[in-house]
N, C-alpha and C positions, 0 to 999 in steps of 0.2 A: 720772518714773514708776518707781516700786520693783518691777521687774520679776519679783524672785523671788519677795518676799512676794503680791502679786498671784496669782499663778501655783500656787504653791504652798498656797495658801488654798483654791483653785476646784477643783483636781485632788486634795486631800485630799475635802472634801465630797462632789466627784463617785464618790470611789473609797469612800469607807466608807459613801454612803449605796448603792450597788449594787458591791459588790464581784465578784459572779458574773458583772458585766457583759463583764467581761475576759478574755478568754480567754490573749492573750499582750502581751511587752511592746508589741508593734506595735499595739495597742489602747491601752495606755496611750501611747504616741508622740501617737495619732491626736488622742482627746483632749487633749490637751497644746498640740496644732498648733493644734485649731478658738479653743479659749481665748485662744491669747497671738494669732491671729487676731482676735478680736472687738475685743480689749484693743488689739489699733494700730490697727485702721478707727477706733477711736473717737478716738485722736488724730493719725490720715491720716498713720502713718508707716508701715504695711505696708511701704511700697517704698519704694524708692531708684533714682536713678541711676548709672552706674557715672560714672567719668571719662570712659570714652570710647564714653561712652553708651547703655548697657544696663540696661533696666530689672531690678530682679531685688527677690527677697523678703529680709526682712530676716531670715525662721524657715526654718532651715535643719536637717537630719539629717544625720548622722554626718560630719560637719567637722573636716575633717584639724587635728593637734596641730601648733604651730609648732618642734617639735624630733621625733627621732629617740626609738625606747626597745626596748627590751627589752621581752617581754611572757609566754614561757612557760613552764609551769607552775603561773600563777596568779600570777605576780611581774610585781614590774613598777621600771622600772630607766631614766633617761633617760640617751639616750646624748651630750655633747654633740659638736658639730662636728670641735673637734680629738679626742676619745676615737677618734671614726667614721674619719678617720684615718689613727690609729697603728695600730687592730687594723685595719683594709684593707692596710695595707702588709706585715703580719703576716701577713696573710691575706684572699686574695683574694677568697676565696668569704664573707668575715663579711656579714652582712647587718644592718640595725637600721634597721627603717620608722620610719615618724609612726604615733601611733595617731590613734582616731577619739572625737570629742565626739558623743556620742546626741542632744541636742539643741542649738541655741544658736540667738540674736537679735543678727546683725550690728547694728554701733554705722552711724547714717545717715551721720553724717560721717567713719568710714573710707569706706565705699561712695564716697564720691561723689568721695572725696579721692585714689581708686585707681583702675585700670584691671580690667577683667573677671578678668583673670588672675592678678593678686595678690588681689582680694576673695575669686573663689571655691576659694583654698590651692590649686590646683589644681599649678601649677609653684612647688616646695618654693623652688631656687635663685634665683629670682626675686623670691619674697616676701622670702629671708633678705637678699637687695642691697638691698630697700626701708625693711629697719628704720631704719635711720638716718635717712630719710628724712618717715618716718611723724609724727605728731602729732596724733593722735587713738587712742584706744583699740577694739581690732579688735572684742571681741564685750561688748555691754551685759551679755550674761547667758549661762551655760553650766548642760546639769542632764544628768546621766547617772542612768541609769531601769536598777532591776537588778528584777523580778517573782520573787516565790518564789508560784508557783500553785500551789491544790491543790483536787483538784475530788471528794474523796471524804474517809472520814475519819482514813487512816493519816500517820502521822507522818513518814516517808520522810526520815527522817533525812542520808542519803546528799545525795540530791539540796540537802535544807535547807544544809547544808556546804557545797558546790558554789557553792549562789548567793551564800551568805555573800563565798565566797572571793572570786567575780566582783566583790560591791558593794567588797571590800577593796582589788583592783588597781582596781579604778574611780576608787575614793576617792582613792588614790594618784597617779592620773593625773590628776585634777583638781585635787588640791596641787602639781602642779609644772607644769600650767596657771598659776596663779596664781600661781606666783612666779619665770614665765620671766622672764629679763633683754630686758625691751623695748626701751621708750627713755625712759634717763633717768628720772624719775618715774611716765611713764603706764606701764598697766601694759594687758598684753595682752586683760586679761579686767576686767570692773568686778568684777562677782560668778558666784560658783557655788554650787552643791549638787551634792550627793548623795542621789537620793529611790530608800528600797528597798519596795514593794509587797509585801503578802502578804495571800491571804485566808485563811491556816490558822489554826485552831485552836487550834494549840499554839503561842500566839504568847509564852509563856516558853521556852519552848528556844528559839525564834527570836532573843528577847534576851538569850539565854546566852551562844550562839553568835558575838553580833555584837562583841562584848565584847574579841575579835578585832582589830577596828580600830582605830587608834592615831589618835584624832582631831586636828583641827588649826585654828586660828581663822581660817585662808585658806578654808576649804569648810565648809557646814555640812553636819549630815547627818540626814535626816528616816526614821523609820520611819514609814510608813500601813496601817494595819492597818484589818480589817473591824470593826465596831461587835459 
């Protein structure tokens, strides 16, 4: 199953044939969810078992990053293991989380091939001791959802920048999703996107703006706009 084209077909239609349906991204989330929902009942892989036997879903929200990074000011920056470190012994206080995937579709045969607590990223240290181990790829599909909504008819330029900026460290963070060092040939993620939503108006300065992003053949990136 080609989960992104799938997916991406259905949540395009849904969003430009009612665009005012939406109020925030957690509406386009919801959609998103009922869809790639319908799309596994039909081929009864919704779920999975864990290893040590937990059932759980395979569509998940905001799903820890398998590295470290940098994130503010609208940058974005991955930090890796040994970096994390030399700047800790530097300094105590440095900090550098995981970020978060907005959506994704665990792979059935990580699930079932791992225990609860490496599947759901939950313990960072745990999951990093199992790479070597692994042999199967963690998430079939990854999609980060950026909304530029507008529900009157000013330009709000300000704000249009803003979102811009978000979909650009999104973007970024989904390219280095996809070309974390896993194992060996398989790679952490099959496929991803980037989908940014807008129902304004002025969807030329929107693609001014986005002009911004340094695209890359690892992520694709979808604009959906209102008809």
């Amino acid at each position: 199953m080609a989960h992104l084209e799938q997916l991406y077909s259905q949540i395009k239609s849904a969003f430009e044939e009612q665009p005012h349906r939406f109020f925030t991204e957690h509406d386009i989330h919801s959609e998103l969810t009922m869809i790639t929902a319908e799309l596994l009942k039909k081929d009864g892989t919704l779920t999975e078992k864990t290893k040590d036997g937990y059932m759980v879903s395979r569509i998940h929200h905001e799903y820890p990053t398998p590295f470290r990074c940098l994130t503010g000011e609208f940058q974005f920056k991955v930090v890796t293991e040994e970096e994390f470190k030399q700047e800790k012994a530097k300094n105590p206080k440095f900090r550098a989380r995981r970020g978060w995937i907005d959506f994704v579709i665990l792979n059935p045969y990580f699930i079932s091939s791992n225990k609860l607590s490496i599947v759901s990223g939950k313990r960072y240290r745990s999951f990093l001791d199992s790479i070597a181990g692994q042999r199967h790829v963690a998430l079939d599909a990854a999609i980060e959802i950026v909304y530029y909504p507008t529900f009157d008819e000013r330009k709000q330029v300000g704000i249009m920048k803003r979102r811009v900026q978000a979909a650009k460290q999104d973007y970024d963070k989904m390219v280095a999703l996809m070309k974390f060092p896993y194992v060996g040939s398989i790679p952490f993620c099959r496929e991803a996107a980037m989908l940014l939503f807008s129902n304004t108006r002025h969807s030329g300065e929107l693609a001014s703006m986005l002009n911004m992003i340094s695209l890359d053949d690892a992520v694709s990136f979808h604009t959906i706009v209102k008809r």
